[in-house]
LUMVO-524421 format. One record per residue (C-alpha): residue in one letter; x, y, z. Coordinates in steps of 0.5 Angstrom, whole numbers, padded with zeros to 4 digits, always signed. Last residue first. Example, Ala and Ser with C-alpha at 12.3 -4.5 7.8 and 13.67 -1.06 7.14 Angstrom:
BEGIN
S+0027-0002+0014
A+0025-0009+0016
REM end
This chain:
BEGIN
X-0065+0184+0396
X-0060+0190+0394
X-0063+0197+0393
X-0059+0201+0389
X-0058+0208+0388
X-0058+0213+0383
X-0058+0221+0384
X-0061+0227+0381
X-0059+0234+0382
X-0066+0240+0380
X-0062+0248+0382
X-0066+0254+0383
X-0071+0255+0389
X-0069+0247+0390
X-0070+0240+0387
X-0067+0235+0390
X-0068+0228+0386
X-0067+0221+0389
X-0069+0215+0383
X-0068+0208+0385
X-0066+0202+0382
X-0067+0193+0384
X-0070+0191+0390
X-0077+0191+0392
X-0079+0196+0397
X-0081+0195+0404
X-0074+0196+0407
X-0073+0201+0402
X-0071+0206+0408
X-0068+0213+0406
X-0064+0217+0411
X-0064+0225+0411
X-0057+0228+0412
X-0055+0236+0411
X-0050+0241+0410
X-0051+0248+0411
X-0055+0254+0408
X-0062+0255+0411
X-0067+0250+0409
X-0074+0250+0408
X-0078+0244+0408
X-0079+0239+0404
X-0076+0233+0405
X-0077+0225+0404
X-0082+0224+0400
X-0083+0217+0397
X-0084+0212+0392
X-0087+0217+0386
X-0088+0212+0381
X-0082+0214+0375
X-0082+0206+0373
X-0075+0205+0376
X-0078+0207+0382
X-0078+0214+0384
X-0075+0218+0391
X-0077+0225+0392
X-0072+0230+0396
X-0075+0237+0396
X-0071+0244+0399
X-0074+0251+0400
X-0068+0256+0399
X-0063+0260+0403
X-0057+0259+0401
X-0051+0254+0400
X-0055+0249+0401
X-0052+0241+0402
X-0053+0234+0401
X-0053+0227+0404
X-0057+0222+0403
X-0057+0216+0407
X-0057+0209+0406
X-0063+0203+0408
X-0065+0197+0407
X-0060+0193+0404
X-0056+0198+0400
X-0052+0199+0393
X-0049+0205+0395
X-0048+0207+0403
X-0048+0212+0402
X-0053+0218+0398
X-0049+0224+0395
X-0052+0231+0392
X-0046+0236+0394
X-0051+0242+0392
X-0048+0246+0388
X-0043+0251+0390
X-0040+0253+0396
X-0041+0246+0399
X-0043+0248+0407
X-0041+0249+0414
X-0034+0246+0414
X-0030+0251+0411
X-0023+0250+0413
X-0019+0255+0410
X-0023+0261+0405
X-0022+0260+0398
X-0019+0266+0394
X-0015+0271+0397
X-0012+0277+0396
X-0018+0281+0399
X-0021+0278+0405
X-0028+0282+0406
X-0029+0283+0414
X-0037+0285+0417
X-0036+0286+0424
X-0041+0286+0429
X-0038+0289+0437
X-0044+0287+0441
X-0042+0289+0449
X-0041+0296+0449
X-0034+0300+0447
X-0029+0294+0445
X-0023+0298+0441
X-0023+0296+0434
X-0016+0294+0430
X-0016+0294+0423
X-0009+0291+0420
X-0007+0291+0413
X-0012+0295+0412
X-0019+0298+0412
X-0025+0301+0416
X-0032+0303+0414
X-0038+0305+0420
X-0044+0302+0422
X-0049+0305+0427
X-0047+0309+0433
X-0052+0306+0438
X-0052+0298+0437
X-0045+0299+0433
X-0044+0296+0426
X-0037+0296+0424
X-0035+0295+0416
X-0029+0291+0414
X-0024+0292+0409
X-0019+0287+0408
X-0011+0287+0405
X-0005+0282+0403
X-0002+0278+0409
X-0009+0279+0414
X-0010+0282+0420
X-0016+0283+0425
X-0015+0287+0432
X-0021+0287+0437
X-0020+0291+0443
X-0019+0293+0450
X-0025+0294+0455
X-0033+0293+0456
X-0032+0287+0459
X-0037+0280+0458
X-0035+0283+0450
X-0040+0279+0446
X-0037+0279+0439
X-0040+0277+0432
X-0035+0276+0427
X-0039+0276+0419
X-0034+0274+0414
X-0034+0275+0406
X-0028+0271+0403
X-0032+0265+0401
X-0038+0269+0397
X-0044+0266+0396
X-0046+0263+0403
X-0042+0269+0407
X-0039+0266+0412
X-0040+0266+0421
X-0035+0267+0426
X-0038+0267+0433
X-0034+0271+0438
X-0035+0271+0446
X-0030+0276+0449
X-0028+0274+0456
X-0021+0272+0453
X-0019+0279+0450
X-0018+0279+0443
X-0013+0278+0437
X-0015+0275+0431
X-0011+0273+0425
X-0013+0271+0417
X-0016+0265+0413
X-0017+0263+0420
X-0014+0256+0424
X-0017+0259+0431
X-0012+0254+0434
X-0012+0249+0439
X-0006+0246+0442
X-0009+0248+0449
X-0015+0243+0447
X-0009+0236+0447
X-0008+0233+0440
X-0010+0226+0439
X-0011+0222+0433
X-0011+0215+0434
X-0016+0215+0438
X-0018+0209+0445
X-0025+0207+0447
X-0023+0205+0455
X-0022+0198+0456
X-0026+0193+0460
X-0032+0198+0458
X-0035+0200+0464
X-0043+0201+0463
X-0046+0207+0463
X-0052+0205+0458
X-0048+0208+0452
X-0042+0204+0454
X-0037+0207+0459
X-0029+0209+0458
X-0030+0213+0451
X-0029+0220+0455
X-0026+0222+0463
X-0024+0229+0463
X-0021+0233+0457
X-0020+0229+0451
X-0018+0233+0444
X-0019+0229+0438
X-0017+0229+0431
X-0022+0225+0427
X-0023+0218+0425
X-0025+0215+0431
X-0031+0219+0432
X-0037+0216+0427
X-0035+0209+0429
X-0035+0212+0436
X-0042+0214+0436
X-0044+0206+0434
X-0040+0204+0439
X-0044+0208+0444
X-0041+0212+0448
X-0041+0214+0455
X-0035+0217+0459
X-0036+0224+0454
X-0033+0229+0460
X-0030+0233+0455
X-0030+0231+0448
X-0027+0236+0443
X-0026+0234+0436
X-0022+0238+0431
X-0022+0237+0423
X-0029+0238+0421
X-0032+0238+0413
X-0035+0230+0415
X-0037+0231+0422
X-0044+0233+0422
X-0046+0229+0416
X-0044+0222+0419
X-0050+0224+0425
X-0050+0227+0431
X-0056+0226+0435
X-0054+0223+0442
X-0047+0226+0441
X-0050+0233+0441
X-0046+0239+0437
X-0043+0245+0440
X-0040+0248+0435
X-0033+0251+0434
X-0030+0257+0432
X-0024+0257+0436
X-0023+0264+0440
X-0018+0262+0445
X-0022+0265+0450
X-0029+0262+0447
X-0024+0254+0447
X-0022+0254+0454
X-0029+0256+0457
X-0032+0251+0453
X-0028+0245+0455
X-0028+0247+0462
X-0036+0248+0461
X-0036+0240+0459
X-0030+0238+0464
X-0036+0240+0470
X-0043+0237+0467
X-0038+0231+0466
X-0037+0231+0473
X-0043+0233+0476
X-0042+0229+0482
X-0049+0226+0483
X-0051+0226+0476
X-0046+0223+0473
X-0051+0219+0469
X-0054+0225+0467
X-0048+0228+0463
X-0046+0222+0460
X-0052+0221+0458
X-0053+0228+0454
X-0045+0228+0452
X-0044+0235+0448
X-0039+0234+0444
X-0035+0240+0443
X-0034+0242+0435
X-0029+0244+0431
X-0028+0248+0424
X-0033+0252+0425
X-0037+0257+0420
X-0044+0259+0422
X-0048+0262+0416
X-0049+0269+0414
X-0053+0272+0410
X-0059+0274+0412
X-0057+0276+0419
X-0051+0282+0415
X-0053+0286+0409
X-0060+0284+0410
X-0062+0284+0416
X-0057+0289+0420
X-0060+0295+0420
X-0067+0292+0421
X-0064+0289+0428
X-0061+0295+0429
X-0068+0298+0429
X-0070+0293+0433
X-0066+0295+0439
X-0066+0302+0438
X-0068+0303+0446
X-0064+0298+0448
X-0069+0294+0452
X-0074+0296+0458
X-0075+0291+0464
X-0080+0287+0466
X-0084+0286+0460
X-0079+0281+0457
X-0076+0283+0449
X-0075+0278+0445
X-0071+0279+0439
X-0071+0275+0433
X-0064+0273+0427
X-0061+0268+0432
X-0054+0267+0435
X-0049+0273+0436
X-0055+0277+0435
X-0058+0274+0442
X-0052+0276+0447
X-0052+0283+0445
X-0060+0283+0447
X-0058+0279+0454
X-0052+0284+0455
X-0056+0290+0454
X-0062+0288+0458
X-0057+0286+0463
X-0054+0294+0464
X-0062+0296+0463
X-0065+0293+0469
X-0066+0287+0472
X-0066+0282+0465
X-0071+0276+0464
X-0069+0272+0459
X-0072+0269+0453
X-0067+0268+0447
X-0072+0266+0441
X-0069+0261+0437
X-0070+0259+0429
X-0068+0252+0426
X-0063+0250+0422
X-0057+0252+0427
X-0060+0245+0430
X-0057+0244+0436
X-0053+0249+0435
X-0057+0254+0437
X-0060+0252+0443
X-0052+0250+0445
X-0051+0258+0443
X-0056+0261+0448
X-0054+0255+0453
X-0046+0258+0452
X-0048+0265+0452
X-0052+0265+0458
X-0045+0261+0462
X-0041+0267+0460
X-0046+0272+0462
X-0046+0270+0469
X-0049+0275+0473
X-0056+0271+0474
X-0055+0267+0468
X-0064+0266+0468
X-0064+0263+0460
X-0070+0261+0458
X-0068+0257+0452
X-0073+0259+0446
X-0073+0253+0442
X-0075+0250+0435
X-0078+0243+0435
X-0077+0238+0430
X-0075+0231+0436
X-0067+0233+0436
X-0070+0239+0439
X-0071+0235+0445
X-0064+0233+0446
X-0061+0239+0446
X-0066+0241+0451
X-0065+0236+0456
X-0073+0236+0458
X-0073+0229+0463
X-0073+0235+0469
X-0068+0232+0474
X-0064+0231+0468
X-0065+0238+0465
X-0063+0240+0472
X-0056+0239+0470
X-0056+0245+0467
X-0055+0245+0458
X-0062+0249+0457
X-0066+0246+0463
X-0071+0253+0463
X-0076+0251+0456
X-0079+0254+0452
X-0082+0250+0446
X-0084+0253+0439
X-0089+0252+0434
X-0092+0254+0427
X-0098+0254+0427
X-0102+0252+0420
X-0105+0246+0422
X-0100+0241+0421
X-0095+0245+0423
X-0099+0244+0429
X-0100+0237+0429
X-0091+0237+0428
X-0090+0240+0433
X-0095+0237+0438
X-0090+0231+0435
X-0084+0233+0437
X-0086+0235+0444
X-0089+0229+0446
X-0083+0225+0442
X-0078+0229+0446
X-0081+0229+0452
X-0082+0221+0453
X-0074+0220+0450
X-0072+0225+0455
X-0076+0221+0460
X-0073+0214+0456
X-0066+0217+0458
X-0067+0216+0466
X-0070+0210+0466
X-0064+0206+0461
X-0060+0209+0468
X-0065+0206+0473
X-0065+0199+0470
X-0056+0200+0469
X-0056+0200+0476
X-0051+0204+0479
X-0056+0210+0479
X-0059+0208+0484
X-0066+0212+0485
X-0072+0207+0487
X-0078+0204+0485
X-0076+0202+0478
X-0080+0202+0472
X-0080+0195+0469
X-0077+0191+0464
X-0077+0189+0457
X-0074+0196+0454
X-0080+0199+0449
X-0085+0195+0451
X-0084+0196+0459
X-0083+0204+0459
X-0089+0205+0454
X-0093+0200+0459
X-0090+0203+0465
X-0091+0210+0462
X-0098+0209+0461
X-0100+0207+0469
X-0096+0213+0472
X-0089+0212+0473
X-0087+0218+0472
X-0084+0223+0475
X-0077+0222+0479
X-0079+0227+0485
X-0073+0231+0488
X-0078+0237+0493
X-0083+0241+0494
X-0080+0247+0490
X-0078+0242+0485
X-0083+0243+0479
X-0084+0240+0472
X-0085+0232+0474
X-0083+0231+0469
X-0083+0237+0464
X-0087+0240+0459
X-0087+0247+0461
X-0086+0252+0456
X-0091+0250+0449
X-0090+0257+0444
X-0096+0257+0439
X-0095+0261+0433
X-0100+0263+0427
X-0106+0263+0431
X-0112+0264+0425
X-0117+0263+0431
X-0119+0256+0428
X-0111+0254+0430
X-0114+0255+0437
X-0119+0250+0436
X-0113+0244+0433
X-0108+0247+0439
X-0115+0245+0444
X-0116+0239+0441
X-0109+0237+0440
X-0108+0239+0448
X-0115+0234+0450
X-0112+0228+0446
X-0105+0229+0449
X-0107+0229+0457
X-0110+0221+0455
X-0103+0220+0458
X-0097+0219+0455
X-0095+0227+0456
X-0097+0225+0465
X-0101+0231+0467
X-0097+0236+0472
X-0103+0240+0477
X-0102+0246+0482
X-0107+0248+0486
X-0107+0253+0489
X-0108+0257+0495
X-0102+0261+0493
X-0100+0263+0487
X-0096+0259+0483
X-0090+0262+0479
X-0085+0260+0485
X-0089+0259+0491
X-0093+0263+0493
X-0097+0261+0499
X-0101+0256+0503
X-0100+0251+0496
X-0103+0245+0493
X-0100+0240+0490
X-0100+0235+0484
X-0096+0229+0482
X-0099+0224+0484
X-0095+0219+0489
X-0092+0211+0488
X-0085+0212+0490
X-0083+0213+0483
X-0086+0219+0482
X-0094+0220+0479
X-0096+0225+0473
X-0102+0226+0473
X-0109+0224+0467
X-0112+0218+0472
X-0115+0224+0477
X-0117+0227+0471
X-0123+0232+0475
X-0119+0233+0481
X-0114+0233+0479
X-0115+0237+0474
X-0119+0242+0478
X-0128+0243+0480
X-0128+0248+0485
X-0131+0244+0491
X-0126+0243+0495
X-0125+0250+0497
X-0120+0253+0500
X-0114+0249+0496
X-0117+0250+0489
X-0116+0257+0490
X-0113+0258+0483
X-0113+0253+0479
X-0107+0251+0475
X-0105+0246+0470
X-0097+0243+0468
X-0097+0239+0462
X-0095+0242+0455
X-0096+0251+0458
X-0099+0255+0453
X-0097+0262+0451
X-0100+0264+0444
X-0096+0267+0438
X-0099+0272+0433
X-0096+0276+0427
X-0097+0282+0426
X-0099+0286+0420
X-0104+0291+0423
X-0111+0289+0422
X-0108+0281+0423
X-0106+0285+0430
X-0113+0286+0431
X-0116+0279+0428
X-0112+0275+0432
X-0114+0280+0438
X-0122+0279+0436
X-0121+0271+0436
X-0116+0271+0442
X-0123+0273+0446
X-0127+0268+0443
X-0122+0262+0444
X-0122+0265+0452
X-0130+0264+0452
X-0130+0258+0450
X-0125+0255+0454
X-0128+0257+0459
X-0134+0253+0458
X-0131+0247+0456
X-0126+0247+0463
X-0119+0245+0460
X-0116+0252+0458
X-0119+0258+0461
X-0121+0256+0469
X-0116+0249+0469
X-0111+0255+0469
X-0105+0256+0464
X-0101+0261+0467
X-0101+0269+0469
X-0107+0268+0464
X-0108+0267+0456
X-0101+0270+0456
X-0099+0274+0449
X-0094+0273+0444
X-0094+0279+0439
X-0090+0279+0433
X-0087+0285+0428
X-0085+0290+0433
X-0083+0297+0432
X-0085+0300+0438
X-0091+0303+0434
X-0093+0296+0433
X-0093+0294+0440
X-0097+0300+0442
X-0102+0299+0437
X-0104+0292+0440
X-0103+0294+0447
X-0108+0300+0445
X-0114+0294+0440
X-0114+0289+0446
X-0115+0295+0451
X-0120+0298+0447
X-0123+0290+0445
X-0123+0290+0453
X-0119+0284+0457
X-0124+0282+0462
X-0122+0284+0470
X-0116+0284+0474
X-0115+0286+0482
X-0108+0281+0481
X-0113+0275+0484
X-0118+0277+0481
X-0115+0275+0474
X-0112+0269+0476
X-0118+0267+0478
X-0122+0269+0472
X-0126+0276+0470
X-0126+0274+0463
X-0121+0273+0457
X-0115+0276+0461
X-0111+0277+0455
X-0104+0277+0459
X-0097+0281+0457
X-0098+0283+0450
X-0090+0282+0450
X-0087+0286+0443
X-0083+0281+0439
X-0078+0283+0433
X-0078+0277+0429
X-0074+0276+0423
X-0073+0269+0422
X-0080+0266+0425
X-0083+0271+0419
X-0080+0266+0414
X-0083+0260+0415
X-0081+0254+0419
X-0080+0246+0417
X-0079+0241+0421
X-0082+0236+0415
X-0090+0238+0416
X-0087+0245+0412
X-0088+0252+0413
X-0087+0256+0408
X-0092+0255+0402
X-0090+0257+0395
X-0087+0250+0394
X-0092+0247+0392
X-0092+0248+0385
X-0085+0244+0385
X-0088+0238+0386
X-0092+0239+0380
X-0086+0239+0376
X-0083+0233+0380
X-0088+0229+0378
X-0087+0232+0370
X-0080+0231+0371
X-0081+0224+0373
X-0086+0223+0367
X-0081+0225+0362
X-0076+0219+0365
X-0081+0214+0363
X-0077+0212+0357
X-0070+0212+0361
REM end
């Protein structure tokens, strides 16, 4: 090719850009991987309401300069801090007082910048408060200055209220706002984010992007405000209903847009604060519950939208479900960074909610209610590079999570119900699986799968069963016997290949044994097939985790108060003495590892389907470390075309599709470059 040198030069170039970490393309950097957080608590910018309220004044640049200290003596490397107790009218919406907000985050981004520590903003994406709006008619509000903004229900009501007393977060004599995410509330949040970003911010953390976001006074199906009806209208050809009736496809077609309303709200402040330079996170209560449908905000759903999680888990004893929303967070999309939030009573949960996170995210957040273990962050430096920086999950099965199915079924929770059985038996039979959503799975998900569990999953789509019916499949409740709009199928979808969940098994390069109530995450080493790394949080602190293998294995134990030490044999047994038992397991004997789903060991598996194509083909390709990845498309004349990537990436298989439907026909470049490999591909486009 006579214009294949100007290709290398293009992507030469490219290449240059690479030094930066973050990326418009749902890319995080390093520093979201390793975060070990200290809550600032609350940068009262001035004498506010809600500072009054709590006997409060200005936050002092000595007090600023204290907590900053004290955060980095503790050993953190990232603060988040509240502007207010919640987001106020009085210091975010209102010019003034915003105004002097930004000036006092201005002297707290500088200090902790001073001291090498990251700083995360707490900012809440729909709901306002004003602090004693109730008593006085007169205080300017948000709904009472943006009336046209709010939320509105069904029947026709906006979406505030004003409190007598303390309800929930909001204090009493208040009033408590929801802006509609389609309304002109957007231009007035990217303002803010945009000044924000002025201050040096490195991170802004968004909670509360429901609809309508409270339930204290009641089930209200928000919104139908006037943009929602037009969105709505547009994109499905009817109306909002006026009414709940869940046998109506309407109202079901209602139900999934509120997630897609969310999930694009979310979606793309992300992508206009990565655009800044601020690295975003959500929050969110919903997790995998039923009240992410009540609440528009399903979070394995919305993280499809490019957006990283921190899930507020409350478990309130159930520790088992807590482990399961934390891993639905994760799995969701294992690319991305999670920030486990809960809110321990004492330091027993502590424990627990500390041991529950390493299973399944590099970051610690620690809530100022209750002290955590006291060396939490050193085990965290303990087993940054030897064990969190290497490891990459390793499955072989996945539970499908079936968002619609779920919301559907809302009434009876059947679905909700076959999903958490389904989990159950598959943590007590120590399955390494993922929990993988069905509304975003794509080709790449399933292709190095061998087992499939659909638990409650009555509405699929064709498209979803397409990807589906090929594998080996286990049913737990009703699955395939409605359409992706819960419509009843005439016949239920059926699978070739079936096998009931108790016939499962681990399938492992080597035997496990544990008790039922021990939670295992498997994960493997990118570069080294025979090195394993087995989270295990233990509901009991009681038993023991035997490992055996036919010819040898070491293993190194790490312990969050007695630090690691070295075991071999053909058998090692570890007795359970707290609630994280982390495992670093070298096979010896053995040359590949069985079923490694997660990624290509080597190279990058580079490969674009369908080829030829008309209009559009998928390309997929896998890392097998840590690296920042680039896709650009060429022309046959080396023009660039388009960049389809370019991001970090965690070690994994990927999917990114490509659509020529503006292009000519004829033959096209796809290159990936990483940190260390250049792969090329040909496709066609037929027109």
């Amino acid at each position: 090719m006579k214009n294949w040198p100007q290709i290398i030069f293009l992507l030469l170039l490219a290449m240059l850009s690479f030094a930066a970490a973050a990326s418009s393309q749902n890319g995080y950097p390093d520093w979201a991987y390793e975060m070990k957080v200290r809550p600032f608590d609350i940068l009262y910018p001035f004498e506010t309401a809600f500072a009054r309220m709590n006997g409060e004044d200005k936050t002092s640049d000595e007090q600023i300069r204290h907590r900053l200290n004290t955060a980095k003596n503790a050993g953190a490397n990232v603060v988040i801090f509240y502007i207010d107790d919640e987001q106020s009218y009085e210091t975010f919406v209102d010019e003034i007082g915003f105004a002097k907000t930004l000036s006092r985050i201005q002297v707290l981004v500088n200090e902790a910048h001073a001291r090498n520590l990251k700083v995360i903003g707490y900012v809440n994406g729909l709901e306002v408060i004003t602090v004693g709006a109730k008593n006085d008619p007169s205080m300017p509000s948000f709904a009472r200055n943006f009336p046209n903004l709010l939320q509105v229900d069904i029947t026709g009501r906006k979406m505030v209220w004003y409190t007598t007393s303390q309800i929930d977060w909001i204090p009493g004599s208040s009033e408590d706002a929801w802006a509609s995410p389609l309304s002109p509330w957007l231009d007035i949040f990217k303002k803010r984010v945009k000044a924000l970003s002025a201050t040096g911010l490195d991170g802004i953390y968004v909670d509360a992007a429901f609809l309508p976001g409270v339930d204290s006074f009641g089930t209200k199906w928000a919104s139908k405000d006037s943009y929602f009806e037009a969105e709505f209208q547009s994109g499905y050809g009817i109306p909002i209903p006026s009414r709940v009736d869940w046998s109506s496809e309407d109202w079901r077609k209602f139900v999934y847009f509120r997630h897609e309303v969310i999930c694009d709200y979310l979606g793309g402040l992300a992508d206009y604060a990565r655009s800044l330079g601020v690295t975003p996170f959500f929050e969110s209560s919903s997790c995998d519950y039923q009240s992410g449908t009540f609440l528009g905000n399903d979070v394995l759903f919305t993280i499809g939208g490019g957006i990283a999680c921190s899930p507020e888990i409350e478990p309130e004893g159930d520790y088992l479900a807590a482990f399961r929303m934390s891993k639905a967070t994760r799995d969701a999309n294992p690319n991305f960074p999670m920030l486990f939030l809960g809110w321990p009573k004492d330091a027993d949960q502590a424990r627990r909610e500390f041991s529950i996170t390493l299973c399944h995210s590099g970051n610690y957040y620690p809530t100022a209610d209750t002290a955590p273990p006291a060396n939490s962050f050193a085990f965290l430096d303990l087993l940054r590079e030897p064990v969190l920086n290497k490891r990459v999950p390793f499955r072989n099965t996945v539970l499908i999570y079936p968002m619609r199915s779920k919301d559907f079924t809302f009434e009876t929770e059947s679905t909700f119900d076959s999903y958490e059985n389904a989990f159950l038996k598959l943590v007590q039979k120590h399955i390494p699986f993922r929990i993988l959503p069905l509304e975003t799975m794509t080709y790449i998900d399933l292709k190095y799968i061998k087992n499939v569990v659909l638990a409650g999953a009555e509405s699929i789509s064709d498209a979803e069963y397409d990807l589906l019916k090929n594998k080996m499949v286990s049913l737990v409740g009703d699955n395939g016997t409605k359409d992706e709009w819960g419509n009843k199928r005439s016949q239920p979808l059926g699978f070739d290949q079936v096998s009931d969940i108790s016939n499962l098994t681990p399938d492992l390069a080597f035997t496990i044994k544990a008790p039922s109530t021990s939670c295992i995450e498997y994960y493997v080493d990118a570069s080294n097939n025979d090195h394993y790394f087995i989270f295990a949080y233990n509901n009991h602190k009681s038993g023991k985790i035997t490992i055996s293998h036919a010819t040898s294995l070491s293993a190194k134990v790490y312990q969050i108060d007695n630090g690691s030490q070295n075991v071999s044999g053909t058998t090692i047994s570890i007795p359970i003495a707290d609630y994280l038992e982390v495992i670093e397991l070298q096979l010896r004997g053995t040359t590949a590892v069985n079923n490694l789903d997660s990624f290509e060991p080597t190279g990058i598996n580079l490969e674009n389907f369908p080829n030829p194509f008309n209009p559009s083909t998928s390309i997929s390709y896998s890392v097998s470390e840590r690296t920042h990845v680039k896709i650009a498309v060429f022309n046959s004349e080396g023009r660039l075309v388009s960049i389809l990537v370019d991001s970090v990436r965690l070690p994994g298989n990927y999917e990114v599709k490509f659509d020529g439907s503006n292009l000519t026909g004829g033959i096209y470049f796809y290159k990936i470059i990483t940190d260390k490999l250049i792969e090329t591909g040909r496709m066609i486009l037929v027109k």
